[in-house]
DOVEX-752507 format. One record per residue (C-alpha): residue number from 0; residue in one letter; x, y, z. Coordinates in Angstrom, 1 decimal, padded with zeros to 4 digits, m for minus. Example, Ala and Ser with C-alpha at 12.3 -4.5 7.8 and 13.67 -1.06 7.14 Angstrom:
BEGIN
 pos code     xx     yy     zz
   0    A  012.3 m004.5  007.8
   1    S  013.7 m001.1  007.1
// end
This chain:
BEGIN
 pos code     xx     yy     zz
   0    X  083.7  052.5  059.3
   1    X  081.3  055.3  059.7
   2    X  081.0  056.1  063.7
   3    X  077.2  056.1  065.8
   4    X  077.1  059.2  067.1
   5    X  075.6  059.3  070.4
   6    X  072.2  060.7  070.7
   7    X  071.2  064.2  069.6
   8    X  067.7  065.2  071.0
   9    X  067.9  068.5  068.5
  10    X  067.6  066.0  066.0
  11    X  065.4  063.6  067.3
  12    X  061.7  063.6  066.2
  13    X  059.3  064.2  068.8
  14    X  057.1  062.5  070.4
  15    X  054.1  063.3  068.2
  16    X  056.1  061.8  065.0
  17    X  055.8  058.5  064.0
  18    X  058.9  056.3  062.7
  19    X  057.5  056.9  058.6
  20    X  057.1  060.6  059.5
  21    X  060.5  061.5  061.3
  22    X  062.2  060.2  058.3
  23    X  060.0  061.9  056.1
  24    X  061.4  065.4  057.8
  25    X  065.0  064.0  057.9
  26    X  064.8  063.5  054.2
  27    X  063.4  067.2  053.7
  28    X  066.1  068.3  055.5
  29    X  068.7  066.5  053.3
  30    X  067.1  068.2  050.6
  31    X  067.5  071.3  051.7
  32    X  070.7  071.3  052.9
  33    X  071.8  069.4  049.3
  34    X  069.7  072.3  047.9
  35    X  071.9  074.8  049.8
  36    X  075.5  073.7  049.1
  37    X  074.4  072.9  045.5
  38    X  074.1  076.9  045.3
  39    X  077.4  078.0  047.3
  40    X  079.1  075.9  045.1
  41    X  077.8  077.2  041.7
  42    X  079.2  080.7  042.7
  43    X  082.3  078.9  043.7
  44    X  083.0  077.7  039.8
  45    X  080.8  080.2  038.4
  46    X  083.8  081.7  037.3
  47    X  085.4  079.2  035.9
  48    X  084.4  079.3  032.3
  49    X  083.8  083.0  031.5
  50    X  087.5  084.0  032.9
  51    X  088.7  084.5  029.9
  52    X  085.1  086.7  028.4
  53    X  085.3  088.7  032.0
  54    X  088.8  089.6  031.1
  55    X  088.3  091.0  028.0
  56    X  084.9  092.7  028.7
  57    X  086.4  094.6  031.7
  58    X  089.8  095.1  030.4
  59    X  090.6  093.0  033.6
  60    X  094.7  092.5  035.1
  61    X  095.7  089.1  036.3
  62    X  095.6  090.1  039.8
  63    X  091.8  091.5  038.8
  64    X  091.1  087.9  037.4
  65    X  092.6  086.3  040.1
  66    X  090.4  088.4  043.0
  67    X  087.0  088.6  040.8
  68    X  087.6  084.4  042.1
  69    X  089.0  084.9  045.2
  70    X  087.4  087.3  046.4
  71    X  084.2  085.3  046.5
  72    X  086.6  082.6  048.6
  73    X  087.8  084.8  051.1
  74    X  084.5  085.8  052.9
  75    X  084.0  081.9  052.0
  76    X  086.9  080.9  054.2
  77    X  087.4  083.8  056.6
  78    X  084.1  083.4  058.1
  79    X  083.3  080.0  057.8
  80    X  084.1  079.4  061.9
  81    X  081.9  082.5  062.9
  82    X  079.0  081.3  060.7
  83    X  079.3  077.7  062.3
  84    X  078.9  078.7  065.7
  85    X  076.0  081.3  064.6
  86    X  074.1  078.0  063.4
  87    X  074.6  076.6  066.4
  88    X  073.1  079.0  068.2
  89    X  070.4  080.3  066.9
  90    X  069.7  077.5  063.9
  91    X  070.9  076.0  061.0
  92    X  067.6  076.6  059.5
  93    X  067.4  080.3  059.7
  94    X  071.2  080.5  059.0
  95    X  070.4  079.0  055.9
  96    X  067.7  080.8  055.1
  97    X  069.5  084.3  055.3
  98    X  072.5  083.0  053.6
  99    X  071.0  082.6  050.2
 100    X  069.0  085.9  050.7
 101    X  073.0  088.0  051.3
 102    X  073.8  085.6  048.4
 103    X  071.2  087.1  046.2
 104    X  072.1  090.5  046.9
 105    X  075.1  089.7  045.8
 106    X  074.3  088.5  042.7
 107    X  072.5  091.3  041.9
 108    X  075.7  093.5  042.6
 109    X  077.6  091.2  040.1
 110    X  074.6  091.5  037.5
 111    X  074.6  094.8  037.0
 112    X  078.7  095.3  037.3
 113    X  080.0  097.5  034.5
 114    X  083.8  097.3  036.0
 115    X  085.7  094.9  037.7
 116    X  085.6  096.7  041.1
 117    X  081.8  096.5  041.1
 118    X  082.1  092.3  040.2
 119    X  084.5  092.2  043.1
 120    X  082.0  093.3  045.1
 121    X  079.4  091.5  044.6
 122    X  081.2  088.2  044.3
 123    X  082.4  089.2  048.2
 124    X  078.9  089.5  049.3
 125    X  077.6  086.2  047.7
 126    X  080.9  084.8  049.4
 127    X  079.6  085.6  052.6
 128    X  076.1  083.8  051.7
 129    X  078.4  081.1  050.6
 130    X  080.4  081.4  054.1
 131    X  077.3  080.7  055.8
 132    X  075.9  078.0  053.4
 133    X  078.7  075.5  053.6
 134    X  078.8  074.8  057.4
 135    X  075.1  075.2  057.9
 136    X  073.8  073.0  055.2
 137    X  076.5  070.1  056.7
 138    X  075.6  070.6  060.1
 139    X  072.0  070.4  059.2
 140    X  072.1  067.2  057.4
 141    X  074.4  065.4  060.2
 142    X  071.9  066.9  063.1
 143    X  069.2  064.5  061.5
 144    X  071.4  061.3  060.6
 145    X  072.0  059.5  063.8
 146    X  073.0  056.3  062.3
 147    X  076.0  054.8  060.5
 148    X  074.1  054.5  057.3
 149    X  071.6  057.3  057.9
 150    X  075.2  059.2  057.9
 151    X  076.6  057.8  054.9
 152    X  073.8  058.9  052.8
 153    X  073.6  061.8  054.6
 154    X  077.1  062.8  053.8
 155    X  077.4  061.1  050.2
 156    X  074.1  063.5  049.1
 157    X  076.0  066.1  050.5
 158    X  079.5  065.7  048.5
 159    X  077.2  064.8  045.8
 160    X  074.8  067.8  045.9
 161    X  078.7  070.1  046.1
 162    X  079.7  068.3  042.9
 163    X  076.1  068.7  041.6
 164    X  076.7  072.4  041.7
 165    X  080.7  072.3  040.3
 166    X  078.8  070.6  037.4
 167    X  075.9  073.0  036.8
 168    X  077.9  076.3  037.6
 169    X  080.4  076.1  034.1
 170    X  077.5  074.4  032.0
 171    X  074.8  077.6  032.8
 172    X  077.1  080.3  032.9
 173    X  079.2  078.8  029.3
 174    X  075.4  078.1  027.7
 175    X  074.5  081.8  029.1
 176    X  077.4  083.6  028.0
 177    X  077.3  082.2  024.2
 178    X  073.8  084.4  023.8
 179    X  074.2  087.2  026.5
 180    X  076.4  089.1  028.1
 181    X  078.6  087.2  031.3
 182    X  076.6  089.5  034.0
 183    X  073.8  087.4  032.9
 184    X  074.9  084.2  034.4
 185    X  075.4  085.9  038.1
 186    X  071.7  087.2  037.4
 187    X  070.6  083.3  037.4
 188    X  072.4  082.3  039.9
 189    X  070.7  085.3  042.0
 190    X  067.4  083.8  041.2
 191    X  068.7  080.2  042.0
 192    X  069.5  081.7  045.5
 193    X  066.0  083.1  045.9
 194    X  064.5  079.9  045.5
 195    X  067.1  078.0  047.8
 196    X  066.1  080.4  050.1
 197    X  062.4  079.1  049.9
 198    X  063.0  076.1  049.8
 199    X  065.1  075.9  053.2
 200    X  062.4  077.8  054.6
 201    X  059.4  075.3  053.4
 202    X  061.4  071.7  053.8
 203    X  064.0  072.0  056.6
 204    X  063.8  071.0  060.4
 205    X  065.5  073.6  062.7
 206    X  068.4  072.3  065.1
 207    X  070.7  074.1  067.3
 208    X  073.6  073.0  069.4
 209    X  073.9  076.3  071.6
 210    X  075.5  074.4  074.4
 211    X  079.3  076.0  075.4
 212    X  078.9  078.0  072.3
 213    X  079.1  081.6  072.1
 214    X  080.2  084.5  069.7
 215    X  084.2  085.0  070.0
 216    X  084.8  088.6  068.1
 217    X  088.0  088.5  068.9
 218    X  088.7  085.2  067.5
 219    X  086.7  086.1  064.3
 220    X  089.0  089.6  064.5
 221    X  092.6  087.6  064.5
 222    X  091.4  085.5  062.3
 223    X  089.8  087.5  059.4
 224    X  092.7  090.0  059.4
 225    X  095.4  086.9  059.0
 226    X  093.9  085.5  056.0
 227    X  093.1  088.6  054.7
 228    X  096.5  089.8  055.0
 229    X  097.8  086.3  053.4
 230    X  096.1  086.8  050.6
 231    X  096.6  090.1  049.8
 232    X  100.2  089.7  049.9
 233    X  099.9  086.4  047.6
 234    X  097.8  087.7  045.1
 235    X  099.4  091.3  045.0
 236    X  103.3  090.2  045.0
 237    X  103.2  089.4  041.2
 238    X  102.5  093.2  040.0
 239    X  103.6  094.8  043.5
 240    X  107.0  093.6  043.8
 241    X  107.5  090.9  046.6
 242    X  109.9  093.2  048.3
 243    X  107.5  096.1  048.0
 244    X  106.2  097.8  051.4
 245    X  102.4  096.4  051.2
 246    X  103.8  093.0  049.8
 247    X  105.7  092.7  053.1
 248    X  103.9  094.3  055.5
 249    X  100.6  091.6  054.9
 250    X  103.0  088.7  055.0
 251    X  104.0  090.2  058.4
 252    X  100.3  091.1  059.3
 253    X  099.4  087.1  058.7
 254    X  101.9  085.6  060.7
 255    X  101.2  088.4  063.7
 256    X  097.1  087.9  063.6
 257    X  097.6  083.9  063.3
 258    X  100.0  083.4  066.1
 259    X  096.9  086.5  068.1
 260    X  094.2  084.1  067.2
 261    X  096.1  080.7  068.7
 262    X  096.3  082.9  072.2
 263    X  092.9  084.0  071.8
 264    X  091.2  080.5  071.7
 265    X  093.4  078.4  073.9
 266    X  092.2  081.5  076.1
 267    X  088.6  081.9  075.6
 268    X  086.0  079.9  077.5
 269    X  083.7  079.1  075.0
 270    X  086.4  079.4  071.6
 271    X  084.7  079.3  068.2
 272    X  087.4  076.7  067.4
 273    X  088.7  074.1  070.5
 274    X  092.0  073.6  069.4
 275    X  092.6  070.3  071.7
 276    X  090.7  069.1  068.4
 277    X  093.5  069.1  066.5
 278    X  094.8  067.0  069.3
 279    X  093.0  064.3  067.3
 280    X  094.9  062.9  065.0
 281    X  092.3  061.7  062.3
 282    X  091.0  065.8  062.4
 283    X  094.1  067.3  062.1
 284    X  095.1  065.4  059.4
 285    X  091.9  065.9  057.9
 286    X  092.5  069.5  058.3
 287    X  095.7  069.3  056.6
 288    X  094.6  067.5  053.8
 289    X  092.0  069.8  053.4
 290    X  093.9  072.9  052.8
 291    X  096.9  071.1  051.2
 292    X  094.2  068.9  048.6
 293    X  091.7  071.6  048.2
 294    X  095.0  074.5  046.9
 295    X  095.9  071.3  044.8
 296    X  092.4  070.7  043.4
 297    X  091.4  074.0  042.6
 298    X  094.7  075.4  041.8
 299    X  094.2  073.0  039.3
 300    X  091.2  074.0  037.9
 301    X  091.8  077.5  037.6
 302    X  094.9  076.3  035.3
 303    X  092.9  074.4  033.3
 304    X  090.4  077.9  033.1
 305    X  093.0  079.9  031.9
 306    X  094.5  077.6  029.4
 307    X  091.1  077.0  028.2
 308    X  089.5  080.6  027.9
 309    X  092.4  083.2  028.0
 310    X  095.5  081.5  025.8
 311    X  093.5  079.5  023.7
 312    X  090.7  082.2  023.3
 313    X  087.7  079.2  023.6
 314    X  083.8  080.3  023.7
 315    X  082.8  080.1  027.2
 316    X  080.6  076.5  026.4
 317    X  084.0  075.3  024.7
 318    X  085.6  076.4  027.7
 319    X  082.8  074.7  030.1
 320    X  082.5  071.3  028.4
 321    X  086.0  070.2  030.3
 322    X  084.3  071.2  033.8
 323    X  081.5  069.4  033.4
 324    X  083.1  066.0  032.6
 325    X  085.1  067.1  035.7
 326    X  082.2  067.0  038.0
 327    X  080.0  065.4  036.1
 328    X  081.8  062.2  037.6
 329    X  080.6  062.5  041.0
 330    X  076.8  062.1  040.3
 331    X  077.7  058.9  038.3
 332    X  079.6  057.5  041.6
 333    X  077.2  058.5  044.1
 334    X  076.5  055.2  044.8
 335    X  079.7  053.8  044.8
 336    X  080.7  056.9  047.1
 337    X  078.1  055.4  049.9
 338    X  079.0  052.1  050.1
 339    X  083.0  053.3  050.6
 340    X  082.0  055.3  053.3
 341    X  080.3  052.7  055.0
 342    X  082.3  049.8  054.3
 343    X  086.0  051.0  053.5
 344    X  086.3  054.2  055.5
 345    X  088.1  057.7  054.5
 346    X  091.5  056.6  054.9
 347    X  091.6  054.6  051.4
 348    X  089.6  056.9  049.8
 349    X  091.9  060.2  050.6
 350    X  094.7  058.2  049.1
 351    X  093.2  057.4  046.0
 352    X  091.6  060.4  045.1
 353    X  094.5  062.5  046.2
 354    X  096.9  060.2  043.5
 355    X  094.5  060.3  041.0
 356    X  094.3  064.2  041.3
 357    X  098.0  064.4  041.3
 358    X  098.3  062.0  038.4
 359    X  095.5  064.3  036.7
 360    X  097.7  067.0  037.4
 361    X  100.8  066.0  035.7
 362    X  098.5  064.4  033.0
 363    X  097.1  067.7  031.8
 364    X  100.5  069.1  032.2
 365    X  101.7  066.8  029.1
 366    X  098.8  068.0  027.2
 367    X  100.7  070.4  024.0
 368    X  099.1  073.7  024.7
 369    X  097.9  073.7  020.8
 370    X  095.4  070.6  021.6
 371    X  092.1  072.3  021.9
 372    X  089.8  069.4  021.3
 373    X  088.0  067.3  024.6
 374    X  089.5  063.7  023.4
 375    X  093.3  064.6  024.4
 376    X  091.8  066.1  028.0
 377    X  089.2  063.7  028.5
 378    X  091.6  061.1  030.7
 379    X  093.1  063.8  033.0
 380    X  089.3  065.1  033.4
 381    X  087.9  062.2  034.4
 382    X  090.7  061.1  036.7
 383    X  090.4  064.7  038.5
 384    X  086.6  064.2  038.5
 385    X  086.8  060.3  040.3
 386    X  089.6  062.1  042.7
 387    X  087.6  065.1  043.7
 388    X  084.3  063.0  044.7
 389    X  086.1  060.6  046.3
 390    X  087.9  063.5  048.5
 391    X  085.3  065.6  049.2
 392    X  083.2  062.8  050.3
 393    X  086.3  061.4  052.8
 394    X  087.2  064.5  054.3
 395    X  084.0  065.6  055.6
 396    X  083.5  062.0  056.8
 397    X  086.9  061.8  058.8
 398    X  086.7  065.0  060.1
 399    X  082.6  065.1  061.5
 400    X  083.2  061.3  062.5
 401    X  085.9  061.4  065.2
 402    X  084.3  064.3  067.1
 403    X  081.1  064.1  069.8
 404    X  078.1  065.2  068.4
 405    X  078.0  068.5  070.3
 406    X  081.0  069.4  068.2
 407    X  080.1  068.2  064.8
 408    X  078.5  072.0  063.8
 409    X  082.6  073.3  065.0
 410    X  083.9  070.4  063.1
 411    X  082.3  071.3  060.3
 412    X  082.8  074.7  060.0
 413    X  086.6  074.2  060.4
 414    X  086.3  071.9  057.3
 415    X  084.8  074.3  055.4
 416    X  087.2  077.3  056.8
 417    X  090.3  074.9  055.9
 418    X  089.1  073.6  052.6
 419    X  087.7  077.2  051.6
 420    X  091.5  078.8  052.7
 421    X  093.0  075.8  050.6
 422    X  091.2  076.6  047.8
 423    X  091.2  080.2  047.8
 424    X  095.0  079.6  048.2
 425    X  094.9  077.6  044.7
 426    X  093.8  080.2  042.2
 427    X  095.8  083.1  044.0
 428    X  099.4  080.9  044.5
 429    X  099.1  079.2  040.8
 430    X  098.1  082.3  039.4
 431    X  101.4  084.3  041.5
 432    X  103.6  081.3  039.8
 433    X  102.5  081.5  036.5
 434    X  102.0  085.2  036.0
 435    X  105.5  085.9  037.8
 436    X  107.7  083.8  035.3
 437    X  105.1  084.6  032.6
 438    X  106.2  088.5  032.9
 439    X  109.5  087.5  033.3
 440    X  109.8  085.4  029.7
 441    X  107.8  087.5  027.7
 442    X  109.7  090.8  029.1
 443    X  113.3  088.7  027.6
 444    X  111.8  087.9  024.4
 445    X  110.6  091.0  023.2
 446    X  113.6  092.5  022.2
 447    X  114.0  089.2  019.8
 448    X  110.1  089.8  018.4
 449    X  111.1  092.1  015.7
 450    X  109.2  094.7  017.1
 451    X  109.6  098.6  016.0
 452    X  110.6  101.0  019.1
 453    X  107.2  102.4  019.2
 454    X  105.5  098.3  019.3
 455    X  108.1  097.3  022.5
 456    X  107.3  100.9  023.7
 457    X  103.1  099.9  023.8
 458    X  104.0  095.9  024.3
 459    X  106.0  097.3  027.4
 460    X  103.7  099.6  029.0
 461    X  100.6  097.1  028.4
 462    X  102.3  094.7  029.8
 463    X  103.9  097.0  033.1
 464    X  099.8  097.9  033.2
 465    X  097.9  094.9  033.0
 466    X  100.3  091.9  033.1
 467    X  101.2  089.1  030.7
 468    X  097.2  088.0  030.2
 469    X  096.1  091.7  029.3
 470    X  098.7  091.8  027.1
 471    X  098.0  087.7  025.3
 472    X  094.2  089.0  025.2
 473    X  094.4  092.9  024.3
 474    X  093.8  094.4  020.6
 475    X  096.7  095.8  019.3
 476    X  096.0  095.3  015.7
 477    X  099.5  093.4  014.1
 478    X  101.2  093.9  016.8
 479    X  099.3  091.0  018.4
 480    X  099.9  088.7  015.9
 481    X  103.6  089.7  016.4
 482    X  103.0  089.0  019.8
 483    X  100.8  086.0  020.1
 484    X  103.9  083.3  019.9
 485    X  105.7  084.5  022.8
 486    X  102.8  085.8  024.8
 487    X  101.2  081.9  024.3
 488    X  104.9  080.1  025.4
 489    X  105.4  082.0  028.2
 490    X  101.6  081.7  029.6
 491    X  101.5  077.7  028.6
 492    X  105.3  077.5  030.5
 493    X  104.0  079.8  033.5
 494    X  100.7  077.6  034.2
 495    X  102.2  074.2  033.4
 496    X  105.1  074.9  036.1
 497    X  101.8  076.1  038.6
 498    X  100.2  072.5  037.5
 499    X  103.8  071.0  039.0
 500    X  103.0  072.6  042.7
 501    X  099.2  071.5  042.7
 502    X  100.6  068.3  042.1
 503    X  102.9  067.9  044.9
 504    X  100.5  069.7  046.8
 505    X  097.7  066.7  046.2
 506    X  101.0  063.6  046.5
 507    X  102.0  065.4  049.9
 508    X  097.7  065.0  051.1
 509    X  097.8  061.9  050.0
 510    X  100.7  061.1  052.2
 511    X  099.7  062.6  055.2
 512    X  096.4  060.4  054.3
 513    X  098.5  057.1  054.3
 514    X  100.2  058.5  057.8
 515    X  097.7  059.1  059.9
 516    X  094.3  057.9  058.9
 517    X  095.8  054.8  057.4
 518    X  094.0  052.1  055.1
 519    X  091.7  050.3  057.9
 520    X  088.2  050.8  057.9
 521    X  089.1  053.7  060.6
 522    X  087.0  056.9  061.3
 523    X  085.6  056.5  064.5
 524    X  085.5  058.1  067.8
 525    X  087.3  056.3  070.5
 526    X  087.2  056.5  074.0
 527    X  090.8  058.8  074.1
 528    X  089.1  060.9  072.1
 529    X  085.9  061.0  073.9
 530    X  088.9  062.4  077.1
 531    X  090.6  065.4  074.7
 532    X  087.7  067.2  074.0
 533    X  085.7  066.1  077.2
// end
């Protein structure tokens, strides 16, 4: 069962409002905050469908491919704390507000990119509108629902209005890419910002929750620099050499800034994340699940990108039509989605959706890499779609639900940090996997391709260059036909093995879901938990 939170005077109407009228701004608010999310999540996927067009139009490595993604989900995840506590304190409002203004900037970096350096960029800078945009928008809409079913809606538009955006992002910038060029597609998002921006600024009711909450740099500090670090190493091992200086160093970087950060907050008096809260069990599984699912889910995804638009060379809207039955789903269970919350709780839902992603998973995986057509991926896309909704939709509920009010902005921002680190973690470790045994079969079978000393001299140093996708995607005349078999078996090997460990990432979330949220209609905060974070 969905919790009553106690009362929140920041999101209470005032005096002056009558019943018909508070709700009236409540439902404004919703909108904006659906509105806002809808947009962080389009850049999210945005990439999704037009991998494979970005990698051949900027002559792009894998590590490239993998960071033009990621490096929109670092900001995403790094900052996600800092920007919930800024909300807090000054406004979720105004924090929304300026989030989709930095977004557009960075669109328009990404617009007018002519190298992969400059898309980088800009996908960084929308990533840090998107940073802001995930917490703010959540902690706006539970501000104004004070009720169990006020809440349920609340938080079902919410998932809804996230999936909304995973379901426009591949069928715009696909549609977009088949008449222009893919710099196009960041260009519409930009505007789409723009007008978010507006309409925050014309619908939403401010709140704030400034009580015990203050700016922790030094937090922020350890914190950036450790998953920074992480990822660096993850991404970079593949073509660096995991034994290589940088490689190492990072790895040692993370595990020095994570263990700084733990010091810092159980040290700070007012922490931008309370730790004791992981004291309570439903959050810190929640948390868990979050990173553990989320690397699962879109680990998963950006498989199914790369199978789709770099080894089997599909148009972007070919490439888009499997994402959008993929989040097209959750739209169609809305409904459904708000009655579970209410009635059933999280603790059934994480379980299912976390099997039925792993079963999608493993599904896909026993998909021939020659079957191009929707009908053979249509059941592992719609099981992954039911599963994600039904996620999304329980994790923010479990984790918002079992904290006081006060703490629901910090509660949400450390569900957006966690699921934004588990799914930056999903394109970057699947595409480390792949790549690595990719490089390693292709660089065996060349000497059985038949290949002149001069074509395993170029096949060589393209593939020492750019990796095994440059090499699948570049022009080489008829030394890429000579090339295609092996370059397509060890690619399809390589991503199905990575579609193995996103789906014992999502069974091992769907444990820890069984463990400790269990199957009851649980979700609530109790009076022991009332005591830990008193």
């Amino acid at each position: 069962m969905v919790s009553v939170p106690a009362y929140d005077p920041s999101a209470a109407p005032s005096s002056s409002d009558t019943p018909p009228a508070a709700t009236a701004r409540h439902t404004r608010t919703i909108i904006a905050g659906c509105l806002a999310v809808c947009l962080a999540q389009i850049g999210l996927v945005l990439p999704a469908a037009i991998n494979g067009v970005m990698q051949r139009t900027l002559h792009a490595s894998g590590g490239e491919l993998t960071w033009i993604s990621d490096a929109f989900l670092v900001p995403a995840a790094v900052l996600a704390l800092t920007f919930g506590v800024v909300g807090d304190l000054y406004g979720r409002k105004k924090l929304v507000v300026g989030a989709a203004l930095v977004s557009a900037v960075g669109y328009l970096v990404s617009t007018t990119s002519d190298s992969a350096a400059q898309l980088i960029t800009g996908q960084a800078i929308s990533g840090i509108g998107a940073a802001a945009l995930f917490p703010a928008s959540l902690s706006m809409i539970t501000a104004v629902t004070t009720t169990p079913a006020a809440r349920a809606k609340g938080l079902a538009s919410w998932t809804t209005a996230l999936s909304l955006g995973a379901f426009l992002a591949p069928l715009m910038s696909g549609g977009i890419v088949e008449h222009a060029s893919f710099q196009w597609a960041f260009g519409v998002t930009g505007v789409l910002a723009v007008i978010t921006a507006l309409g925050a600024w014309l619908l939403a009711t401010e709140s704030s929750a400034p009580e015990g909450r203050s700016l922790d740099w030094p937090g922020q500090i350890a914190i950036a620099v450790a998953m920074l670090a992480l990822l660096y190493g993850i991404i970079q091992g593949p073509s660096d050499g995991w034994s290589s200086t940088p490689v190492v160093a990072s790895f040692v970087a993370f595990a020095v800034f994570i263990v700084a950060f733990v010091l810092v907050e159980s040290r700070s008096t007012a922490p931008m994340l309370r730790l004791e809260l992981f004291r309570i069990p439903a959050f810190a599984a929640s948390a868990a699940m979050a990173v553990i699912g989320m690397f699962g889910f879109l680990g998963g995804a950006y498989d199914l990108s790369i199978r789709l638009g770099v080894i089997q060379h599909q148009s972007p809207f070919q490439a888009a039509v499997p994402f959008l039955v993929i989040q097209g789903v959750t739209p169609l269970i809305w409904p459904l989605l708000v009655r579970m919350l209410h009635r059933v709780g999280p603790g059934p839902m994480l379980v299912t959706g976390f099997v039925s992603l792993a079963s999608a998973q493993l599904w896909l995986r026993a998909v021939p890499i020659h079957e191009s057509g929707l009908i053979p991926l249509l059941g592992p896309l719609v099981l992954n779609g039911v599963g994600f909704g039904l996620v999304v939709a329980a994790l923010t509920a479990a984790a918002v639900n079992v904290v006081p009010p006060k703490l629901t902005g910090m509660a949400g921002a450390t569900t957006s940090l966690v699921r934004d680190l588990g799914q930056t973690l999903g394109p970057a470790v699947v595409g480390a996997v792949a790549l690595g045994m990719a490089a390693r079969q292709i660089t065996g079978s060349l000497a059985d391709a038949g290949l002149t000393p001069k074509e395993h001299g170029i096949a060589s140093a393209v593939l020492h260059e750019g990796g095994p996708l440059a090499l699948h995607t570049a022009d080489l005349g008829p030394l890429s036909a000579k090339l295609a078999p092996y370059t397509t078996e060890a690619l399809a090997r390589g991503y199905n093995n990575g579609l193995i460990l996103t789906a014992v990432a999502c069974l091992a979330a769907a444990v820890i879901a069984a463990v400790f949220v269990g199957f009851g209609r649980s979700g609530t905060m109790s009076a022991e938990t009332e005591g830990i974070v008193a």
